[in-house]
N, C-alpha and C positions, 0 to 999 in steps of 0.2 A: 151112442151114435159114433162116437170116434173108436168104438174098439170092431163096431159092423164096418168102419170106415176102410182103415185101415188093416184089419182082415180079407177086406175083398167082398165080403159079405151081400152082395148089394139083392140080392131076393130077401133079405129080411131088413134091409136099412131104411127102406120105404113105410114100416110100420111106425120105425122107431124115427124116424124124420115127421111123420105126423104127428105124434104122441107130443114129439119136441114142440111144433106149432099149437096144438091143441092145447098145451102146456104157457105158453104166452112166447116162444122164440121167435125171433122175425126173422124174414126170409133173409134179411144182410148180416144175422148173427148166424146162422145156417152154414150161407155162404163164407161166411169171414171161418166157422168151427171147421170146415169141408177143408177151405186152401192150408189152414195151420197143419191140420192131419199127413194133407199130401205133402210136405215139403221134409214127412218123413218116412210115410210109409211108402211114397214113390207116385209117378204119374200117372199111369195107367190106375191106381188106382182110386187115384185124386179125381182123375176124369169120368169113372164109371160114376164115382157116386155125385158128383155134380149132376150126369144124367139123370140120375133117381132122383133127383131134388129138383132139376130142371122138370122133369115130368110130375113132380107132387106139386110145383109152382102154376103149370097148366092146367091140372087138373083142379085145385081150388079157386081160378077166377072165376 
């Protein structure tokens, strides 16, 4: 998840952001694994994959 992250990757960080949940990760370990990534791989693409995560968050309630 942190190597889709901070790749840029985000058409395939959606499987592997499931897999993670599916796996027992909760959504504020997700979130907390997302911001550590960005504050090295950069913003832009800290924020796309917040999106992909924001949108796997809607999509399982």
């Amino acid at each position: 998840m942190a190597v889709r992250t901070a790749g840029g990757n985000t058409e395939q960080l959606g499987f592997h952001l499931g897999r993670a949940v599916d796996n027992g990760v909760t959504q504020e370990e997700l979130i907390e694994a997302i911001t550590h990534v960005t504050i090295y791989a950069g913003w832009p693409k800290g924020m796309a994959a917040m999106g992909v995560a924001k949108q796997l968050f809607i999509d399982n309630k």
